[in-house]
C-alpha positions in Angstrom: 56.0 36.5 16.0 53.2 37.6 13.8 49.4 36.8 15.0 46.8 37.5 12.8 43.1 37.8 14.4 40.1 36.8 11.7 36.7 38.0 13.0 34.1 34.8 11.0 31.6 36.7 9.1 29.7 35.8 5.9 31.8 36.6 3.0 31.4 39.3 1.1 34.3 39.4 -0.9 34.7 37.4 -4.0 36.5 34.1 -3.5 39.4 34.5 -5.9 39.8 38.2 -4.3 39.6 36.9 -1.2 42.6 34.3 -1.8 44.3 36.6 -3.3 44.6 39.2 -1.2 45.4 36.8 1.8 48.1 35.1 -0.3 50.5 38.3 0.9 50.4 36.8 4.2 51.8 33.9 2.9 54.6 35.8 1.1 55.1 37.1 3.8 55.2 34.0 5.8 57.7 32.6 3.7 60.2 35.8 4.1 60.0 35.6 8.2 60.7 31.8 8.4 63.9 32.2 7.2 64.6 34.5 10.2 66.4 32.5 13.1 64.1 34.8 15.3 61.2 33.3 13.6 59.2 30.1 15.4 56.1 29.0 13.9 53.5 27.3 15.5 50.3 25.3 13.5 47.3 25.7 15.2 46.9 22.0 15.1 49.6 20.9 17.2 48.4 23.5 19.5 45.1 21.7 20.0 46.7 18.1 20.1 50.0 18.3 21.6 49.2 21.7 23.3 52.1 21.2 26.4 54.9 19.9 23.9 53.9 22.9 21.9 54.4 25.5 24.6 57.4 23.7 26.4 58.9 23.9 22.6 58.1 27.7 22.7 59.0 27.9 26.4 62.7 26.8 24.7 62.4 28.9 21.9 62.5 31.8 23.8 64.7 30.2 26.8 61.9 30.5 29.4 61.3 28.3 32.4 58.6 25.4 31.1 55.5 25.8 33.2 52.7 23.0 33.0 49.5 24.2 31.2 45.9 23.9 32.9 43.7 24.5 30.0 43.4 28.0 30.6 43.5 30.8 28.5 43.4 34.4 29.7 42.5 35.8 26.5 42.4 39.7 25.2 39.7 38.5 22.6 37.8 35.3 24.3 34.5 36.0 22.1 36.8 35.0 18.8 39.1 32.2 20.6 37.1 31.2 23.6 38.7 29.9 27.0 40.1 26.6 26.5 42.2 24.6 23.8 39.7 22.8 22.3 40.6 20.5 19.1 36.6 20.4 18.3 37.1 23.6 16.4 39.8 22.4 14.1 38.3 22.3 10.3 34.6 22.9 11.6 34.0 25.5 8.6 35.6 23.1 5.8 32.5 21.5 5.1 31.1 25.0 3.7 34.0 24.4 1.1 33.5 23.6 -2.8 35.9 21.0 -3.7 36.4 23.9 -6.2 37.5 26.4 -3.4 39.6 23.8 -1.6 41.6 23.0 -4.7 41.8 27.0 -5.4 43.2 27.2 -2.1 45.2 24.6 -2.0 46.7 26.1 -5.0 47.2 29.4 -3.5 48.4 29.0 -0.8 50.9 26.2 -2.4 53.5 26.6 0.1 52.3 26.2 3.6 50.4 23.3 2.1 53.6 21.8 1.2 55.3 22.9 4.3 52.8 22.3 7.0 49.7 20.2 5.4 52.0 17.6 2.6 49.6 14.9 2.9 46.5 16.8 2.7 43.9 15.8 0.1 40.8 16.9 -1.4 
């Protein structure tokens, strides 16, 4: 399992550089999920179907199912907080160029087709 930790600071970067250096975690991506050993999880199903999505872990890894209270015990809470909390999902798209969405979009081509098909712009 690979779990990458993004610290939200005002970019500095260029956006195209930016993209483009994160697109080798999408290459990546699409080299481990091939792997039998490899179980993905999107952060949105976490958030709305958060005890299917750790039972389906739980089986992944042929642990006991144990029922979830909300509760994280987190090494990083000032980045992810306590709780599951769907509030958070797509709170940052807003500060988005239609411009930057599509550039994304583009970029990152195949976990859009993979995870996010139906999104639009």
């Amino acid at each position: 399992m690979i779990i990458q930790f993004i610290k939200l600071k005002p970019m500095r970067t260029p956006f195209k550089q930016a993209t483009d250096s994160y697109k080798i975690f999408t290459d990546d991506l699409q080299a481990i999920q091939k792997d039998a050993q490899t179980f993905v999880i999107r952060y949105e199903d976490m958030v709305n179907q958060t005890q299917h999505t750790l039972d389906a872990i739980a089986d992944f890894l042929k642990m006991p199912r144990q029922p979830f209270n909300n509760k994280l015990e987190s090494v990083f809470p000032e980045y992810v907080g306590g709780s599951i909390d769907n509030k958070r999902t797509n709170r940052f798209e807003h500060l988005l160029s239609n411009t930057q969405k599509r550039a994304i979009k583009k970029n990152f081509k195949y976990i859009f087709d993979c995870y996010y098909p139906d999104y639009t712009i």
